[in-house]
C-alpha positions in Angstrom: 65.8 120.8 106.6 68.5 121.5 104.4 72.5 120.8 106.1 75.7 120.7 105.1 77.6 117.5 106.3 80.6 118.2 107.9 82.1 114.5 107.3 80.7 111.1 105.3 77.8 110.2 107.5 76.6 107.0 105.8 73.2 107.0 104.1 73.0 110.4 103.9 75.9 111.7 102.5 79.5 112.2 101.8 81.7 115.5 103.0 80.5 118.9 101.8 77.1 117.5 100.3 73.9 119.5 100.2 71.5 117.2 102.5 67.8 117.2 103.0 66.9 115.3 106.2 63.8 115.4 108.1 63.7 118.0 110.6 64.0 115.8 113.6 67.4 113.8 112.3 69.3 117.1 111.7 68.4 119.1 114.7 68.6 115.8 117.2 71.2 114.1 115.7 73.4 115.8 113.1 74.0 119.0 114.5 74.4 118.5 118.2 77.4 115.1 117.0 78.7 117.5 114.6 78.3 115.7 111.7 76.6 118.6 109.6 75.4 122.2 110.0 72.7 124.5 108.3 72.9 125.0 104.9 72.1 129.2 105.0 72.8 131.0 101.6 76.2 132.5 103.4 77.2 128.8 104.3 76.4 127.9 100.8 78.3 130.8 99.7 81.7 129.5 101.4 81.4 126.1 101.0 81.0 127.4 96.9 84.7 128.9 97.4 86.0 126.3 99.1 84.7 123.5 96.5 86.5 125.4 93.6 89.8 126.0 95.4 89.7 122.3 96.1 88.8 120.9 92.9 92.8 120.2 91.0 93.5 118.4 94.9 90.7 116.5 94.3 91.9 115.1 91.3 94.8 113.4 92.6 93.3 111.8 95.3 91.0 110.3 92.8 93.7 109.0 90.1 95.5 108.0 94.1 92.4 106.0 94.9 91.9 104.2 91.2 95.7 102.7 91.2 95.1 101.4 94.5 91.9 100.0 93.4 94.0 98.6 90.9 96.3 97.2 93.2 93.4 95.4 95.2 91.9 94.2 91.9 95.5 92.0 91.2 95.1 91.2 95.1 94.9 87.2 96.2 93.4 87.6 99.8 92.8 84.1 101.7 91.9 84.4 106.0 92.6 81.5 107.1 90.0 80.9 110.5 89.0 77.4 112.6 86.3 75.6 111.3 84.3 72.1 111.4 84.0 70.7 107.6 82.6 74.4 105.5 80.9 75.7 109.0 83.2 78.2 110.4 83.3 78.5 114.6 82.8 82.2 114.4 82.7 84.2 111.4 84.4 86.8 109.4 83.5 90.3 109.2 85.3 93.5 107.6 87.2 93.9 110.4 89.4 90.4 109.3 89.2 91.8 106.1 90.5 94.9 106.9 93.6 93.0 108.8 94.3 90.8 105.7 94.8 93.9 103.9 96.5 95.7 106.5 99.1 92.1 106.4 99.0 92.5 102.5 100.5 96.1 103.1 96.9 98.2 102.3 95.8 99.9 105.4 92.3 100.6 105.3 89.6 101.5 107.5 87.2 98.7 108.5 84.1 101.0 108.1 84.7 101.6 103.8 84.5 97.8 103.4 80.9 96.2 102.9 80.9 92.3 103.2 78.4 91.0 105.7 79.1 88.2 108.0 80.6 85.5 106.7 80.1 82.0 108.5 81.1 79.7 105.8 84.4 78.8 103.5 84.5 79.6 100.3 85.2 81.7 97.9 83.4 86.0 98.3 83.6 89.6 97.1 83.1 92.8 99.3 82.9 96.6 98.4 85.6 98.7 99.3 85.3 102.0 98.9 87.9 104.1 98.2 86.7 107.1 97.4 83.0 108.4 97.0 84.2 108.2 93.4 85.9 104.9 93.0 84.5 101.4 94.6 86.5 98.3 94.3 85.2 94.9 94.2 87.7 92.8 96.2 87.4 89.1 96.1 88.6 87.1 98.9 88.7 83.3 100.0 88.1 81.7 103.5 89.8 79.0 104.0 89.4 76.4 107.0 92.7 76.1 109.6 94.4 72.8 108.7 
């Protein structure tokens, strides 16, 4: 079943993308939450138009996205949290990360950064993506609370 995705459904796609899902995912799942619609020649038609008139926006949006990667490259990011020795009570996920940017003066979503879960200090790197185009490695450090 071919669809066109309305918005970044992870996985599958990003925004405007041509999709082939199995009949089942798109007709039970997709569709009725909105995320994409079928792909029919007329739909394919418009979305055609619409890709072209967008194309020079698109641009700057990218070159927006790779100075602020550039930015996050020159970032030093240290969460401080409660721990016993390198064992941390809890853990860290993106959200933390997301607020130790947010602190840095970045705001970004919690759902474009890829880390894991993080239950020890030290020193790690997560994914943050910017743009479909332009991923940033961003290294962080986890430091115990003195």
């Amino acid at each position: 079943m071919e669809l066109i995705l309305k918005q970044d459904v992870q996985n599958v796609g990003f925004k405007d993308d041509i999709v082939t899902v199995k009949a089942g995912y798109g007709r039970n799942f997709l569709i009725p939450q909105a995320f994409a619609h079928l792909a029919t020649t007329s739909a394919k038609k418009v979305l055609a138009e619409n890709l072209k008139q967008r194309a020079h926006k698109e641009a700057k949006v990218v070159n927006d996205a790779k100075e602020l990667a550039i930015k996050l490259k020159s970032l030093e990011i240290k969460i401080t949290s409660k721990a016993g020795g390198e064992k941390l009570f809890g853990s860290v996920t993106n959200s933390d990360i997301a607020s130790a940017l947010e602190k840095a003066g970045h705001s970004i979503d919690r759902k474009f950064i890829t880390s894991g879960i993080i239950k020890r200090t030290g020193k790690y790197s997560a994914a943050v993506r910017l743009h479909r185009d332009v991923v940033v490695d961003l290294s962080y450090e986890i430091l115990a609370e003195a």
